[in-house]
MIDO-599330 format. One record per atom (N, C-alpha, C, CB): residue number from 0; residue in three letters; chain; x, y, z. Coordinates in steps of 0.001 Angstrom, whole numbers, plus 500000, padded with zeros to 6 digits. Glycine has a CB too. Layout:
+-----+---------+--------+--------+--------+--------+
! num ! residuo ! cadena !     px !     py !     pz !
+-----+---------+--------+--------+--------+--------+
! NUM !     ALA !      A !      X !      Y !      Z !
...
+-----+---------+--------+--------+--------+--------+
***
This chain:
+-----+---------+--------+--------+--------+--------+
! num ! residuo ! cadena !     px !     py !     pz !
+-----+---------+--------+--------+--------+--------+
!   0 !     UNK !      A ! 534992 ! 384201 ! 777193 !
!   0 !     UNK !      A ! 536356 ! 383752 ! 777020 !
!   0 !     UNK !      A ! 536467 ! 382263 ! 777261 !
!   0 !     UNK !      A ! 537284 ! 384504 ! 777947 !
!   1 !     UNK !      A ! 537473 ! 381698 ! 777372 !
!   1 !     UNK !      A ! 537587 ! 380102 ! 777514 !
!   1 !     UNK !      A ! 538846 ! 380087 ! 778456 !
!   1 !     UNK !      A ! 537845 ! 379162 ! 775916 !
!   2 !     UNK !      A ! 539139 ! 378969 ! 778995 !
!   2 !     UNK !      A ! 540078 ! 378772 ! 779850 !
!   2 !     UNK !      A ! 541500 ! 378640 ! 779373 !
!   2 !     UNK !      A ! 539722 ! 377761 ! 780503 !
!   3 !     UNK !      A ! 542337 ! 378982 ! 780154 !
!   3 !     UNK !      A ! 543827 ! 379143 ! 780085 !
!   3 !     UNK !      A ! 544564 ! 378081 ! 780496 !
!   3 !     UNK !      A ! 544280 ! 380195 ! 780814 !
!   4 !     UNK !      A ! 545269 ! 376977 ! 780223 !
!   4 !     UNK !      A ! 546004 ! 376219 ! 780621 !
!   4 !     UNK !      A ! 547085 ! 376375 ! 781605 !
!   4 !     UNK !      A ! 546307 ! 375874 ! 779772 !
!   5 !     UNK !      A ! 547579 ! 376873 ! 782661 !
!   5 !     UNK !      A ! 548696 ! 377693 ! 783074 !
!   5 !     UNK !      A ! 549821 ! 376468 ! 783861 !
!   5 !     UNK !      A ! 548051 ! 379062 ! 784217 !
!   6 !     UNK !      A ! 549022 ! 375214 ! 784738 !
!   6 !     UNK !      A ! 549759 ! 374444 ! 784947 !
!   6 !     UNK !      A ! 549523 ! 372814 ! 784700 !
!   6 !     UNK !      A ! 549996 ! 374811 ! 786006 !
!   7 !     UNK !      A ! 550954 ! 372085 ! 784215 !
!   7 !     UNK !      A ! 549786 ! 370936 ! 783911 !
!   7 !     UNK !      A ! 551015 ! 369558 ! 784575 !
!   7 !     UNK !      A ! 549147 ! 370795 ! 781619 !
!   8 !     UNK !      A ! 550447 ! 368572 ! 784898 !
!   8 !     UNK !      A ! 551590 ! 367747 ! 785980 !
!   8 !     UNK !      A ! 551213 ! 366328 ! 785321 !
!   8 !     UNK !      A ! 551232 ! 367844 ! 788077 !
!   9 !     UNK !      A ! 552590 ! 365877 ! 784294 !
!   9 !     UNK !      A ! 552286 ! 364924 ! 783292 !
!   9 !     UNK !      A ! 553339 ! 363854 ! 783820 !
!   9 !     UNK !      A ! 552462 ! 365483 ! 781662 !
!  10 !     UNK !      A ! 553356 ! 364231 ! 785490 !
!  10 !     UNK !      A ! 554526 ! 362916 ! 785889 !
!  10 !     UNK !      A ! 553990 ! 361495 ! 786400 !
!  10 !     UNK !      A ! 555542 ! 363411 ! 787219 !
!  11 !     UNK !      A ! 555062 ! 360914 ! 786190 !
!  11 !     UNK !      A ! 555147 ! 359382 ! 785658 !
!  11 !     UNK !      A ! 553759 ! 358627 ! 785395 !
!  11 !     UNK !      A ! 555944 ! 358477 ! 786775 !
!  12 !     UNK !      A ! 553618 ! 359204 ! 783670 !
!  12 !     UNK !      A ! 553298 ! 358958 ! 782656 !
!  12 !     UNK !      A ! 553298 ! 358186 ! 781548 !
!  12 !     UNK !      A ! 553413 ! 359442 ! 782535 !
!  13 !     UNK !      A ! 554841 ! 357982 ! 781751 !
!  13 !     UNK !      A ! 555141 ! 357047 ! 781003 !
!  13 !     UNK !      A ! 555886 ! 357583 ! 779734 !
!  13 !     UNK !      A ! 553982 ! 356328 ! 780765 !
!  14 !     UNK !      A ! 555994 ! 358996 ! 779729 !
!  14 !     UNK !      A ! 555874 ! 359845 ! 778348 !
!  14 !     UNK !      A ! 557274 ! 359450 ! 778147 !
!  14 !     UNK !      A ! 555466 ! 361681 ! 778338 !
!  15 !     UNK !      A ! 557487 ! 359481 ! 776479 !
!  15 !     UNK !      A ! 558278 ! 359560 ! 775731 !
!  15 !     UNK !      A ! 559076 ! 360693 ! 775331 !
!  15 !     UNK !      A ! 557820 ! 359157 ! 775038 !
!  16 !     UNK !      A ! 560120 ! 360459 ! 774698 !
!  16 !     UNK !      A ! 560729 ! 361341 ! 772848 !
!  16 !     UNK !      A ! 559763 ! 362018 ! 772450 !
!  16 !     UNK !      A ! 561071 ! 360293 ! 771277 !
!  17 !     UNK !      A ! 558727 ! 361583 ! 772124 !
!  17 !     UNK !      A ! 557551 ! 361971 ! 771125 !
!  17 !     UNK !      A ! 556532 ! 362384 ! 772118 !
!  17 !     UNK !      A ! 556969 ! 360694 ! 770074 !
!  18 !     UNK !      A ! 556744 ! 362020 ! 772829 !
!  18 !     UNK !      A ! 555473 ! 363076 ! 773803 !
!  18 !     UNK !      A ! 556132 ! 364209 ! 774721 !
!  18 !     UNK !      A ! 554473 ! 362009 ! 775104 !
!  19 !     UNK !      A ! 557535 ! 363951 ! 774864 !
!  19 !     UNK !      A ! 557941 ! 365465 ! 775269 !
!  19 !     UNK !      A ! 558081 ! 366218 ! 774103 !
!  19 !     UNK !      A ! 559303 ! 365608 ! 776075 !
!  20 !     UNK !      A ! 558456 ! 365894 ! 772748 !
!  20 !     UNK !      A ! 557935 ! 366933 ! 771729 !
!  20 !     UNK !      A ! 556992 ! 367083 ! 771598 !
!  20 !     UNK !      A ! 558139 ! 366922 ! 770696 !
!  21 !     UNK !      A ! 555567 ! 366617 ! 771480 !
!  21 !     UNK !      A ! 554410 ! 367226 ! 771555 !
!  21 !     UNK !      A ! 554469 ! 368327 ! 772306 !
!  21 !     UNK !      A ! 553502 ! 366467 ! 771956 !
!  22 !     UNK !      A ! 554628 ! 368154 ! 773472 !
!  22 !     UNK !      A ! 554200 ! 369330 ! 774666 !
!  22 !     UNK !      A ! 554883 ! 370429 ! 774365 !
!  22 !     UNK !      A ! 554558 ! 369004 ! 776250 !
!  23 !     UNK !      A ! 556225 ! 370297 ! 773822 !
!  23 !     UNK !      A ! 557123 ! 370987 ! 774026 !
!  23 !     UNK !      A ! 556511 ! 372241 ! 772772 !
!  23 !     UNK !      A ! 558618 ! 370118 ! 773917 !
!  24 !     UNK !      A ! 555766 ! 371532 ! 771281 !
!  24 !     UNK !      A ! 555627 ! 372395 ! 770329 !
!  24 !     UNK !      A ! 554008 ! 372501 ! 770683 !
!  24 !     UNK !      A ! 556187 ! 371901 ! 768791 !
!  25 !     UNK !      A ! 553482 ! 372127 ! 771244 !
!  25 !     UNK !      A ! 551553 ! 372772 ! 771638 !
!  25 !     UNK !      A ! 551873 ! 373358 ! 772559 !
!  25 !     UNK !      A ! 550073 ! 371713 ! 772144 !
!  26 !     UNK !      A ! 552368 ! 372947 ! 773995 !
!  26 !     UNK !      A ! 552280 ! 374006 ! 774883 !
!  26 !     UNK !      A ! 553446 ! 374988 ! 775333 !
!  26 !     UNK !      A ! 551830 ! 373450 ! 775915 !
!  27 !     UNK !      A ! 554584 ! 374568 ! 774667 !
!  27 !     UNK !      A ! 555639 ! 375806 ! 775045 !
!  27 !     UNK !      A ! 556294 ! 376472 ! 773995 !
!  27 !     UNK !      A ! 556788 ! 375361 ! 775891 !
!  28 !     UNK !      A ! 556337 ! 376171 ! 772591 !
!  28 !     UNK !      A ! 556501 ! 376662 ! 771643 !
!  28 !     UNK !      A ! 555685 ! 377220 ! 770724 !
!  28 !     UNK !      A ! 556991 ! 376100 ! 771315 !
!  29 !     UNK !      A ! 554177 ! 376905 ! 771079 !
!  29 !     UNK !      A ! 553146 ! 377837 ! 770137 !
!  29 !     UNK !      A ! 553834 ! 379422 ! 770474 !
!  29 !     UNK !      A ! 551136 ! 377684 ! 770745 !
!  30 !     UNK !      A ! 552880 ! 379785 ! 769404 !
!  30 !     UNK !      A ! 552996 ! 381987 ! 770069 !
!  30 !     UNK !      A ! 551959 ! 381712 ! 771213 !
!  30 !     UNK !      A ! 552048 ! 383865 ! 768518 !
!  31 !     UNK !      A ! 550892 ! 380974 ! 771085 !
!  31 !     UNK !      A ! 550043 ! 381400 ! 772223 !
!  31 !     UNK !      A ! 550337 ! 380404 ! 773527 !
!  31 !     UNK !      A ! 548417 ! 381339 ! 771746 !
!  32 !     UNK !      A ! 551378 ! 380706 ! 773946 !
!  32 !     UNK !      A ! 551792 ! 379247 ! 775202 !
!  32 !     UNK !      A ! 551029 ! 380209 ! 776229 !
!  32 !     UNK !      A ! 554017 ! 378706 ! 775778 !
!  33 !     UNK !      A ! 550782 ! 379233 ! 777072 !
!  33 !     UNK !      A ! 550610 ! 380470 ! 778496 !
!  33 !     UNK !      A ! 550945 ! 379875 ! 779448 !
!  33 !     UNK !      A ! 549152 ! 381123 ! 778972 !
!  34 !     UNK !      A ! 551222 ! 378711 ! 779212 !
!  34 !     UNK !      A ! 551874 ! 377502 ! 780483 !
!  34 !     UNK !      A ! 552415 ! 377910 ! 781547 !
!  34 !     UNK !      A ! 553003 ! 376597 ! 780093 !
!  35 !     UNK !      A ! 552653 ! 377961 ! 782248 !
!  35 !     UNK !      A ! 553704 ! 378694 ! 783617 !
!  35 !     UNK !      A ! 554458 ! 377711 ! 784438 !
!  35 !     UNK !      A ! 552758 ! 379542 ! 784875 !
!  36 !     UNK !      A ! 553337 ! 376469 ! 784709 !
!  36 !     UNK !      A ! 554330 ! 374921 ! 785641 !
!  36 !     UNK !      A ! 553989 ! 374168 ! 784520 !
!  36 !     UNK !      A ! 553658 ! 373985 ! 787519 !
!  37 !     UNK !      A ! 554945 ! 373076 ! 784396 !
!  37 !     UNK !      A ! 555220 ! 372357 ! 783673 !
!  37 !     UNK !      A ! 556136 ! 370523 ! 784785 !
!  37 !     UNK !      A ! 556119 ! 373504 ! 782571 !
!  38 !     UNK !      A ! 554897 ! 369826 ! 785204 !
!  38 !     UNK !      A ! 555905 ! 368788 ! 785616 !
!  38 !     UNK !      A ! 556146 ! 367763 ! 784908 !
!  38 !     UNK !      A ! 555673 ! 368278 ! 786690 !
!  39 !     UNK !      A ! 557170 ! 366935 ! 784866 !
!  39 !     UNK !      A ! 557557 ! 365838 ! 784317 !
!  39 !     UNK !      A ! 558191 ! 364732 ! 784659 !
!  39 !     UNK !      A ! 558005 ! 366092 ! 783664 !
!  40 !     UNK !      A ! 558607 ! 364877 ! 786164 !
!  40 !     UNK !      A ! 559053 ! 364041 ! 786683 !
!  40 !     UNK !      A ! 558496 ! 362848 ! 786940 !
!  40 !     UNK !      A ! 559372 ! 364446 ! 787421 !
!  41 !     UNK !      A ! 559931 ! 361572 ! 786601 !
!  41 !     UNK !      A ! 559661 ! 360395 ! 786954 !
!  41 !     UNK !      A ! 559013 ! 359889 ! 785526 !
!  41 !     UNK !      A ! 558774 ! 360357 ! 788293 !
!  42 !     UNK !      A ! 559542 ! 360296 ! 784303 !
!  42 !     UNK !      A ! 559358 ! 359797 ! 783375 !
!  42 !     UNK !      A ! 560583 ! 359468 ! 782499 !
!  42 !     UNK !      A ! 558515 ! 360448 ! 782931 !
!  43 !     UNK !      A ! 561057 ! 358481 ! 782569 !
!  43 !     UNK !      A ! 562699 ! 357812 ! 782515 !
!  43 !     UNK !      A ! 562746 ! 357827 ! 781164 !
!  43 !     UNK !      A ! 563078 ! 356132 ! 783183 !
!  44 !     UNK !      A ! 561654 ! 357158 ! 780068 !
!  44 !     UNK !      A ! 561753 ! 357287 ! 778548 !
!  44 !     UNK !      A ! 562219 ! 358876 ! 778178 !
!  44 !     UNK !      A ! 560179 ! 356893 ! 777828 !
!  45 !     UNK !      A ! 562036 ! 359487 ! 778699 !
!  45 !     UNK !      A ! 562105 ! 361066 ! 777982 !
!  45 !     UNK !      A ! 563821 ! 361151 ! 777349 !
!  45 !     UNK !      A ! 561762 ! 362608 ! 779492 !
!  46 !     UNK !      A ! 564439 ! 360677 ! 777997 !
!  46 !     UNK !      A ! 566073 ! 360837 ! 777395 !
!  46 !     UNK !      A ! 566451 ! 361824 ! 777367 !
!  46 !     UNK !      A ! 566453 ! 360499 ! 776164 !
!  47 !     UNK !      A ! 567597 ! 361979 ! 776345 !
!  47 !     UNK !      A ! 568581 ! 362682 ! 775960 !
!  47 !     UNK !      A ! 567722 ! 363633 ! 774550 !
!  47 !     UNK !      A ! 569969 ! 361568 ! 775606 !
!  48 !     UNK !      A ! 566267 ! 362821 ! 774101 !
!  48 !     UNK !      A ! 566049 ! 363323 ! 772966 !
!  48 !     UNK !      A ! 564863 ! 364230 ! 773165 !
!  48 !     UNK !      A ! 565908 ! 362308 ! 771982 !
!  49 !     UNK !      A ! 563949 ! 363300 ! 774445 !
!  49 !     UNK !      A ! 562981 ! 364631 ! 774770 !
!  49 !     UNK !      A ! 563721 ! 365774 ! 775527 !
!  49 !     UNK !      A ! 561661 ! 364202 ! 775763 !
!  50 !     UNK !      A ! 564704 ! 365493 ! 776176 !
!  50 !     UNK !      A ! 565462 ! 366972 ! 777002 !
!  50 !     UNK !      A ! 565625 ! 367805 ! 775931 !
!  50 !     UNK !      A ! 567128 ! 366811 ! 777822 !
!  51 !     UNK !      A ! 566457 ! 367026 ! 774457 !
!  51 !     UNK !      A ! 566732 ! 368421 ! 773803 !
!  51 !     UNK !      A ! 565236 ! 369285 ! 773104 !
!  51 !     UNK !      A ! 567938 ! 368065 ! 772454 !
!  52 !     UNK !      A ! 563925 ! 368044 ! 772613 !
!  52 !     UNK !      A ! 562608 ! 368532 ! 772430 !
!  52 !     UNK !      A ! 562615 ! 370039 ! 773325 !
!  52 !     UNK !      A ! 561441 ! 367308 ! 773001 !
!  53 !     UNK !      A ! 562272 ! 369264 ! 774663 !
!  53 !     UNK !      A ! 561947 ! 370195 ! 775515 !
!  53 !     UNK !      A ! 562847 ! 371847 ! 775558 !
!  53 !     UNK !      A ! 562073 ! 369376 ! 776776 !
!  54 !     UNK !      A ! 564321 ! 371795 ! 775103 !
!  54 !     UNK !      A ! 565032 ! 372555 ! 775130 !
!  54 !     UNK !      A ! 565102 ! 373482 ! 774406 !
!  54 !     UNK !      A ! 565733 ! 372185 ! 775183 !
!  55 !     UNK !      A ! 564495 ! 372880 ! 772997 !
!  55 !     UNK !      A ! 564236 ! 373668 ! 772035 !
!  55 !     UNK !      A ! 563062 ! 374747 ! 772378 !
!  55 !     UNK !      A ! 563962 ! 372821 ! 770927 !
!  56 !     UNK !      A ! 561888 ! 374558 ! 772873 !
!  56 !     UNK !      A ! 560892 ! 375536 ! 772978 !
!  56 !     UNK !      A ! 561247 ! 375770 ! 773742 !
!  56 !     UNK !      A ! 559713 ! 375500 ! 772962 !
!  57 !     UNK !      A ! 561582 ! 375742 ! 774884 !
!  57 !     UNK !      A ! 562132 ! 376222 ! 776816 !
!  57 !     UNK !      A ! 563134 ! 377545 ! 776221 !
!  57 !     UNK !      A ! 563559 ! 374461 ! 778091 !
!  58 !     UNK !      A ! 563538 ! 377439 ! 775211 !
!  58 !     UNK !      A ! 564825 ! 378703 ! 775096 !
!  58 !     UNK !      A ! 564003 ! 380001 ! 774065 !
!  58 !     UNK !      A ! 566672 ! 377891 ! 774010 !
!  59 !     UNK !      A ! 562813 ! 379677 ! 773936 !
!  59 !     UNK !      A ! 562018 ! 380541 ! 773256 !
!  59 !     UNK !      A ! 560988 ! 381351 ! 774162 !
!  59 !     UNK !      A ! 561346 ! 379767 ! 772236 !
!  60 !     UNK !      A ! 560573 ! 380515 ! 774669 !
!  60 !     UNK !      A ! 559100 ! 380174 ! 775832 !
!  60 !     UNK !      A ! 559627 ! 381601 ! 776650 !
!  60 !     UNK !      A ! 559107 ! 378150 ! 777170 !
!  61 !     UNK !      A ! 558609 ! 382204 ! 776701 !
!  61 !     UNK !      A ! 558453 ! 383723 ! 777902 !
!  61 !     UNK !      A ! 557873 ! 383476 ! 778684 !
!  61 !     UNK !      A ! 557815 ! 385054 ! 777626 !
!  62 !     UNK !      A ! 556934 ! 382342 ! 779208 !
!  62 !     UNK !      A ! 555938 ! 381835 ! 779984 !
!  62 !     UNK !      A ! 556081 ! 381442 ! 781088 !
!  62 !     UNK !      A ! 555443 ! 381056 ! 779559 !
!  63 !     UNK !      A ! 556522 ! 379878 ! 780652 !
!  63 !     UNK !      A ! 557331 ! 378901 ! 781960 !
!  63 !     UNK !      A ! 558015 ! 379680 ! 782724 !
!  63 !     UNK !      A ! 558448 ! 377764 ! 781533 !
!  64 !     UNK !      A ! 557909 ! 379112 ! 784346 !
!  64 !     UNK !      A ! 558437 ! 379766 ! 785409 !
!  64 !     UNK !      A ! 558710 ! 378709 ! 786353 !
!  64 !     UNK !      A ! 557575 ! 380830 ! 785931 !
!  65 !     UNK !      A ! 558325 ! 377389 ! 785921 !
!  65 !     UNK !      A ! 558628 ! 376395 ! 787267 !
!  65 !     UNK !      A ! 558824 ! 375001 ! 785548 !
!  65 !     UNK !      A ! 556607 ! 376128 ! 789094 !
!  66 !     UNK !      A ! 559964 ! 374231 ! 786231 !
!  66 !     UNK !      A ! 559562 ! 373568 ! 785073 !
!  66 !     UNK !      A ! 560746 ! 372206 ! 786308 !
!  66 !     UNK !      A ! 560091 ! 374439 ! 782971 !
!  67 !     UNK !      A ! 559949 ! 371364 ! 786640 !
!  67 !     UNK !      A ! 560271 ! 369555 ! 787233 !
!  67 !     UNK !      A ! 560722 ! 368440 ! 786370 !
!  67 !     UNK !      A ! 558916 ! 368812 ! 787771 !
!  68 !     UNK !      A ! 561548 ! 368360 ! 786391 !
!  68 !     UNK !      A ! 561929 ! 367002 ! 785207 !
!  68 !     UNK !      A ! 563319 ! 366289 ! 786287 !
!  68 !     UNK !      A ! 562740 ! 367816 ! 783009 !
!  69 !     UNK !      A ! 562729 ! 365608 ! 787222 !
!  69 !     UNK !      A ! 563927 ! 364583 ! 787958 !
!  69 !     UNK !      A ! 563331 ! 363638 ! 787634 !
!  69 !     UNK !      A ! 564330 ! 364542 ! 789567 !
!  70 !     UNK !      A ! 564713 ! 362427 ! 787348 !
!  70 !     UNK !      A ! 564197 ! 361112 ! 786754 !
!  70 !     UNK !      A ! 563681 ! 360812 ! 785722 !
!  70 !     UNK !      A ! 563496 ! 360659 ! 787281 !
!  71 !     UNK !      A ! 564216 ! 361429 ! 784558 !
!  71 !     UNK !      A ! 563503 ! 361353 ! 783509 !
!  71 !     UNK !      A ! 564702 ! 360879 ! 781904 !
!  71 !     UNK !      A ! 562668 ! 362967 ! 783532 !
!  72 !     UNK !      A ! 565609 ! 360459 ! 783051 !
!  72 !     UNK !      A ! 566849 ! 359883 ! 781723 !
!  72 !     UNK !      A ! 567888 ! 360648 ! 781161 !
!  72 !     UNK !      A ! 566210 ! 359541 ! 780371 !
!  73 !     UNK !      A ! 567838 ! 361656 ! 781471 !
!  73 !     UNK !      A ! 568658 ! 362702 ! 780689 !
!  73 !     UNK !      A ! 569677 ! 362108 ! 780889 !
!  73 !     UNK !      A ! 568721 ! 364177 ! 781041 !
!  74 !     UNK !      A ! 570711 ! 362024 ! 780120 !
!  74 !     UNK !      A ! 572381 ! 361834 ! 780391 !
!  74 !     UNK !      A ! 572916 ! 363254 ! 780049 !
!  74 !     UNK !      A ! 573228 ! 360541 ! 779288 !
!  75 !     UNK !      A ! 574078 ! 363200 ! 779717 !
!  75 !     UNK !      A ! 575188 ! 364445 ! 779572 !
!  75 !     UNK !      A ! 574350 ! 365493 ! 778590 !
!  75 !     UNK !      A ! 576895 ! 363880 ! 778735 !
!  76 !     UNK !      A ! 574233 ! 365145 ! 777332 !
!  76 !     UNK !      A ! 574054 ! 365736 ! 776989 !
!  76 !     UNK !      A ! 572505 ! 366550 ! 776638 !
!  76 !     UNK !      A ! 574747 ! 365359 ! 776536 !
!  77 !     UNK !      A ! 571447 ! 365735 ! 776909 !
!  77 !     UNK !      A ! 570056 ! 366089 ! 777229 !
!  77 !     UNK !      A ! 570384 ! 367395 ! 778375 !
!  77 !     UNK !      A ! 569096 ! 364595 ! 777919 !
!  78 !     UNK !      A ! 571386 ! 366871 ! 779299 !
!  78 !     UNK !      A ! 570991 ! 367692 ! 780861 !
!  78 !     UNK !      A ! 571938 ! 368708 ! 780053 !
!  78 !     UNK !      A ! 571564 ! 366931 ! 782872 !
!  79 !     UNK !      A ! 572780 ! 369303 ! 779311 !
!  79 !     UNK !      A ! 573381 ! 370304 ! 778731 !
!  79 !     UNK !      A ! 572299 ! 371165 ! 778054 !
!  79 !     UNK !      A ! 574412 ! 369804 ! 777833 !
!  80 !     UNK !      A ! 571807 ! 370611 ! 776795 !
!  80 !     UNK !      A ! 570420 ! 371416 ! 776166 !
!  80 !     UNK !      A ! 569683 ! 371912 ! 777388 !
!  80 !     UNK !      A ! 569276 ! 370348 ! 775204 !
!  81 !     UNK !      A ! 569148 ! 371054 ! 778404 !
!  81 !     UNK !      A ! 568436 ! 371513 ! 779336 !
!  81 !     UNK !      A ! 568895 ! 372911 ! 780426 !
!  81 !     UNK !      A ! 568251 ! 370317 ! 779978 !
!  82 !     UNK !      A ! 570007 ! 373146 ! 780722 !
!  82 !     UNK !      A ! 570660 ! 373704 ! 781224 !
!  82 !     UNK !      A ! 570749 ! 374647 ! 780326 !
!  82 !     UNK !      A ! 571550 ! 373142 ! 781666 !
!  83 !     UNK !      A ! 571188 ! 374495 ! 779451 !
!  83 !     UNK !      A ! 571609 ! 375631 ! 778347 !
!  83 !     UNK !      A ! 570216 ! 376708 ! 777919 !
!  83 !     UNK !      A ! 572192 ! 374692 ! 776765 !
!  84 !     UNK !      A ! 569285 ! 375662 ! 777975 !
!  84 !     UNK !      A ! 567757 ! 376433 ! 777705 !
!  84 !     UNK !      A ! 567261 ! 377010 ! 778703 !
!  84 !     UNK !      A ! 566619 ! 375592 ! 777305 !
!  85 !     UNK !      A ! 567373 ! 376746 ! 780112 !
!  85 !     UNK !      A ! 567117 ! 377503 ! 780819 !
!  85 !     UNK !      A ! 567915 ! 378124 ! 781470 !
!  85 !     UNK !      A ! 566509 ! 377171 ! 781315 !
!  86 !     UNK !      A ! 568792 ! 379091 ! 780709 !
!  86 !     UNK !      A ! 569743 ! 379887 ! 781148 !
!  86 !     UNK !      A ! 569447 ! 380901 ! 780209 !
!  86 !     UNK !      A ! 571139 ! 379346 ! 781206 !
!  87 !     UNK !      A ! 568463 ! 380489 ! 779017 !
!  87 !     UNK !      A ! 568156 ! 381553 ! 778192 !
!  87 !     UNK !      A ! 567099 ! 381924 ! 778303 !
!  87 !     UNK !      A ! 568305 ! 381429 ! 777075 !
!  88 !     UNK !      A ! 566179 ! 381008 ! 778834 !
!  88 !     UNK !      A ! 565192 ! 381416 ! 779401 !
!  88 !     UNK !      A ! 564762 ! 382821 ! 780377 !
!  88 !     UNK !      A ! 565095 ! 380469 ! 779901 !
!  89 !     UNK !      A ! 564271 ! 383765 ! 780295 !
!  89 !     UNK !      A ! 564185 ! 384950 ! 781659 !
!  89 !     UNK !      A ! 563554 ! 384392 ! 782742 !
!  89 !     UNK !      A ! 563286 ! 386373 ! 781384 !
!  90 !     UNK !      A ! 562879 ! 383785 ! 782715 !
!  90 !     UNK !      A ! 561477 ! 383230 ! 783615 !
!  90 !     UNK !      A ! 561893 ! 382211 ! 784593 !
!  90 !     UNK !      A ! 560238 ! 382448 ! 782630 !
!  91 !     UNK !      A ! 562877 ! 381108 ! 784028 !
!  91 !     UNK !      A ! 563456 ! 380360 ! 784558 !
!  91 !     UNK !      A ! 564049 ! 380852 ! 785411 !
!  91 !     UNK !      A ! 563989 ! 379774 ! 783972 !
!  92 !     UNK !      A ! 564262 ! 379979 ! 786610 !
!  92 !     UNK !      A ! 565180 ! 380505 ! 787671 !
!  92 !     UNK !      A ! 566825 ! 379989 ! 787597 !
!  92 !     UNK !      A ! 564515 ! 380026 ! 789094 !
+-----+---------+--------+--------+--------+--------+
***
């Protein structure tokens, strides 16, 4: 067999828009996610546009169970998608 990715801690990184969509469609929106922690904190570029990235697979995702994102830019409406996705989330707390 080969190894499982389950937690991965991508804080202050520097990451973007475009690199919280990456993650968001390889590791939490494939069918085969298996991710479980997910950190991100302390990455201020992420915005309003990686929150909704991230929001989009987070409201699909059966996996994730811990997911860190303080300091990472969100305003109103990023932190809404975000909220909103993990409320649809089961896993999420």
């Amino acid at each position: 067999g080969h190894a499982t990715l389950r937690r991965l801690d991508l804080s202050e990184t520097r990451m973007g828009a475009a690199g919280a969509s990456a993650v968001a469609k390889r590791l939490l929106g494939a069918a085969n996610a298996r991710l479980q922690a997910l950190q991100l904190s302390r990455n201020g570029a992420l915005g309003d546009a990686g929150a909704k990235a991230l929001a989009e697979a987070l409201a699909a995702d059966g996996v994730l169970a811990e997911l860190a994102a303080v300091g990472c830019g969100f305003g109103p409406d990023g932190a809404a998608a975000l909220g909103a996705a993990v409320e649809a989330n089961a896993r999420l707390p």
